[in-house]
C-alpha positions, 0 to 999 in steps of 0.5 A: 197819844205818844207821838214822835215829833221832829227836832223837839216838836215844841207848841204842837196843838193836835186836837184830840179827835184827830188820829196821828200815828206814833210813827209820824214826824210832826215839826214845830207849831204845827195845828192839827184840827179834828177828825184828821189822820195821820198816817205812819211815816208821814213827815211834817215839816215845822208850822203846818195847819191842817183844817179840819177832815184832812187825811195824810198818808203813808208815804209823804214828806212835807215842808214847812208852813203849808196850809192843808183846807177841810177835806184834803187827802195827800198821798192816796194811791194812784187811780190806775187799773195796776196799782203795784204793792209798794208805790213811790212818795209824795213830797211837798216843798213850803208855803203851799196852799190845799184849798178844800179837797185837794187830792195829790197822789202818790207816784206809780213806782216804789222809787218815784214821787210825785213833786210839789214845789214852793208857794202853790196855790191849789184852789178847792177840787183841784187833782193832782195824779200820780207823778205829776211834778210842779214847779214854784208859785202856780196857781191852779184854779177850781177842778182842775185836774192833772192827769198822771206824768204832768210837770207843771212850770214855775208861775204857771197858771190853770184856770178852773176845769183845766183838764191836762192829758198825762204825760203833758207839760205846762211851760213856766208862765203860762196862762191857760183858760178855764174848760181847756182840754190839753192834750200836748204840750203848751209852751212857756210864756203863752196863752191858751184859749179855754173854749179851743184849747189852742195858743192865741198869743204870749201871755203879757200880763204874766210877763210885765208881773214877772220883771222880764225886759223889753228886750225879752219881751221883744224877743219871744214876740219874733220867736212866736212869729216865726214859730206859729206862724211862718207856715215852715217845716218844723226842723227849719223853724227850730234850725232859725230858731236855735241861731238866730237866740242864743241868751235870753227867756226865749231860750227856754222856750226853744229848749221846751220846744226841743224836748216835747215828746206829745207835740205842742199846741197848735195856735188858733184865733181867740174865739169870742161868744157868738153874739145873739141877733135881734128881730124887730117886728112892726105891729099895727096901732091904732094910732099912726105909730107903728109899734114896734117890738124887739125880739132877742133870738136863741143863737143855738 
């Protein structure tokens, strides 16, 4: 198998049940487990794994020291009902982590590419379409699914069957919950409440883990306030928003809120399982003690 591999490519273990293109670049230390393919002009950065199965396509660029699980498929073409001839790239930054089939698609343009920052994790069935961009250090749970033009922010984190609208953003350190059906905008640093979709308040666990000040913290409390729930006409809202911060996270949240083409998420009250009732019946005994027995009732 005459392979090119980069800068030398020393201690590269290709199993021999493996298909790799003579036309592809494979760096240092890199593993590739059996039955996986490789296709032509593929790129690989030094001290790749790829597990078993896993399918690497034309038109990708990848950095170092990923981690690519049974079943990945990188690169594949967009599902889209005009696929053009010559579509765009996918690049891949270093230290990700592709759980078991993982799908990451190519952009729709021949001058576009869809994005993959650094030290991702993108657990088993996650999607990821054409033109998505990802920042650094998200965390994307089981299934989720992104839909194409998606940018995802740094430390986002999607829990499991996420499902985002395309051309919608996740704001930098957000939370959303697992079932989440997004179809706007959901802002830096909040919460999103699986069974409604909607913001239900900042995401504060993800902000004391992420090192932000109190007065930070502080101050994206006010701004929340007076975004979500000041029942003003937008222009003001982001008139007093815009003067009264000037420094600080929140003006990353201001900057977002300015730049949103799809809207932004509403907020909502958490919505908490409706807990089944009790019915108590009294049946006769033979003694003098009624009995009594509890039946639990079907809330659907």
């Amino acid at each position: 198998m005459d392979v090119s591999f980069k800068n030398g490519g020393k201690d590269v273990q290709i199993h021999p049940l493996s298909s790799v293109s003579p036309k592809a670049k494979i760096g240092h230390r890199s593993v590739i487990g059996p039955f996986c393919v490789i296709e032509k002009g593929v790129e690989i950065g030094d001290g790749c794994v790829f597990e078993a199965r896993v399918s690497i396509k034309e038109g990708t660029v990848i950095g170092e020291n990923n981690h690519f699980c049974e079943g990945t498929v990188i690169g594949g073409l967009p599902q889209h009902l005009a696929v053009p001839e010559e579509c765009g790239i996918v690049t891949i930054g270093s230290e990700n982590t592709f759980r078991e089939n993982v799908t990451v698609h190519r952009a729709m343009k021949e001058s576009g590419a869809t994005i993959i920052g650094d030290n991702n994790l993108l657990m088993v069935n996650v999607h990821v379409a054409h033109d998505c961009r990802l920042g650094n250090n998200i965390v994307m749970a089981n299934n989720a699914m992104l839909a194409g033009h998606v940018t995802v922010g740094n430390k986002a984190n999607l829990s499991g069957a996420v499902g985002v609208h395309q051309f919608c953003r996740v704001g930098e350190y957000a939370m959303v919950g697992g079932q989440a059906h997004i179809t706007q905008d959901v802002p830096p640093f909040v919460t999103v409440d699986g069974l409604t979709s909607n913001i239900v308040g900042l995401n504060m666990i993800g902000l004391r883990r992420g090192g932000f000040s109190a007065e930070d913290i502080k101050q994206l409390k006010e701004a929340y306030h007076i975004a979500f729930r000041s029942q003003r006409p937008w222009r003001e809202i982001m008139k007093t928003l815009e003067e009264k911060f000037t420094k600080g996270a929140v003006v990353e949240l201001i900057r977002f809120f300015a730049s949103t083409a799809r809207g932004i998420l509403r907020e909502g009250r958490y919505c908490r399982p409706v807990q089944q009732p009790n019915l108590k019946l009294l049946r006769a005994s033979d003694d003098d003690d009624d009995e009594v027995t509890t039946i639990r009732l079907n809330a659907g």
